[in-house]
C-alpha positions in Angstrom: -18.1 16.0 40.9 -17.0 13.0 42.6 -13.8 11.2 43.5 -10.4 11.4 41.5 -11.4 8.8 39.7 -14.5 10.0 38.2 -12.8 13.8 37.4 -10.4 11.4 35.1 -12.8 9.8 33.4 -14.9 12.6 32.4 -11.3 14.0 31.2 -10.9 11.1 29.7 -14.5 11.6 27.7 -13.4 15.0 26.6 -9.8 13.9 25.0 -11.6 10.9 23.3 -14.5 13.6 21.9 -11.6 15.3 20.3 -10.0 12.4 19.2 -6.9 12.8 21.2 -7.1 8.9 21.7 -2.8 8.8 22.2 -3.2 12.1 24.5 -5.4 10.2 27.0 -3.8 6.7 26.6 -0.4 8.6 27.7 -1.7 10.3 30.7 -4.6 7.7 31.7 -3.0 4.1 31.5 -1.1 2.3 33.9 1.8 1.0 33.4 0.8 -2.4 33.8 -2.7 -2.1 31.6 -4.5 -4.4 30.2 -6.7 -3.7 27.4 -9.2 -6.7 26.4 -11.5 -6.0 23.1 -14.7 -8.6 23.8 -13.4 -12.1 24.6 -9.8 -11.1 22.6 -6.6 -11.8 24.2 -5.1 -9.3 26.2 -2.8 -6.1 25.4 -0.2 -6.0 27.9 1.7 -2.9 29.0 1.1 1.0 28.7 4.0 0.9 25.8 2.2 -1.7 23.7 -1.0 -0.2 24.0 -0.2 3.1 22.7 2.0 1.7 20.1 -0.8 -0.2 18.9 -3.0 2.6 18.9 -0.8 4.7 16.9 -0.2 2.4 14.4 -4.1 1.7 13.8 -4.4 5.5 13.1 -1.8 6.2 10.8 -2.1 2.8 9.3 -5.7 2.7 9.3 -8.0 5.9 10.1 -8.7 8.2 7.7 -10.7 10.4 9.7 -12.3 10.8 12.8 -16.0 11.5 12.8 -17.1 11.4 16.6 -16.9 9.6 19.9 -20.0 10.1 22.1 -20.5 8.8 25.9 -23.6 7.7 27.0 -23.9 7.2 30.4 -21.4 6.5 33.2 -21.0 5.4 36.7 -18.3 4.8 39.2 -17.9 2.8 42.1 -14.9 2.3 44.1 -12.0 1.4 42.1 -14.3 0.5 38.9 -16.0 2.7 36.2 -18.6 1.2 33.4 -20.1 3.7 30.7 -21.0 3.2 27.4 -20.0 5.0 24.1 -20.8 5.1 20.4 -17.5 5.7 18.2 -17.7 6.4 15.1 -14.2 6.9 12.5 -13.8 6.5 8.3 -10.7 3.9 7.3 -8.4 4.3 4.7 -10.4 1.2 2.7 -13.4 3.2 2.6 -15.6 1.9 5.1 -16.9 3.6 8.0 -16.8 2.0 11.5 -19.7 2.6 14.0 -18.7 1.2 17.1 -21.3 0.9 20.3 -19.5 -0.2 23.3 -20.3 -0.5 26.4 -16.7 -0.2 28.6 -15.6 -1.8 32.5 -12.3 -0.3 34.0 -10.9 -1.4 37.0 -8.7 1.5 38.7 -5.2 1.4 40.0 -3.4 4.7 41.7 -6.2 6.6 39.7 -5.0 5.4 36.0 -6.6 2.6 34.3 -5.7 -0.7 34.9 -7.5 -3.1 33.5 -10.2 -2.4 31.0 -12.4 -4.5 28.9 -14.9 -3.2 25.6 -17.7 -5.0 24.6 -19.0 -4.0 21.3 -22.4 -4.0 19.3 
């Protein structure tokens, strides 16, 4: 395998297959992340993020059904790879989510990271 930055994103890939979304969040992010969903506004800071996260899933996720990476490549200090997610919400519906994801890298965490979805 690569460079440091590839071993943590595979890592990353594993914890999000398990649905350990918080677990990589807290040992993946930088400090000083953003996170931008499509053309959305930004979500500033590692503290945020994962507060924002944990709220959606014991607000909101009833059950987590699957997160599968496609393909991925990394160059420099920026990864792209794309993903299907797939979770049931409390209001009954299920959410299929195809994204396709940039991250730009800072002392090996993310740093800035955008999702495009389909």
């Amino acid at each position: 395998m690569g460079n440091q930055i590839e071993k943590n994103l595979v890592h990353i890939h594993k914890l999000l297959a398990n649905g350990e979304f918080i677990e990589a969040m807290e040992t993946y992010l930088h400090d000083d992340v953003e996170l931008r969903e499509a053309n959305g506004e930004a979500k500033v800071g590692k503290k945020f993020c994962v507060k924002f996260e944990d709220d959606f899933i014991k607000n909101d996720l009833k059950e987590f059904v699957g997160y599968k990476v496609g393909n991925y490549a990394v160059q420099g200090n920026f990864s792209f790879y794309d993903a299907v997610m797939t979770l049931k919400l409390n209001d009954g519906s299920t959410m299929v989510s195809e994204q396709a994801v940039a991250t730009e890298w800072k002392d090996d965490k993310i740093y800035r990271e955008r999702y495009y979805h389909a």
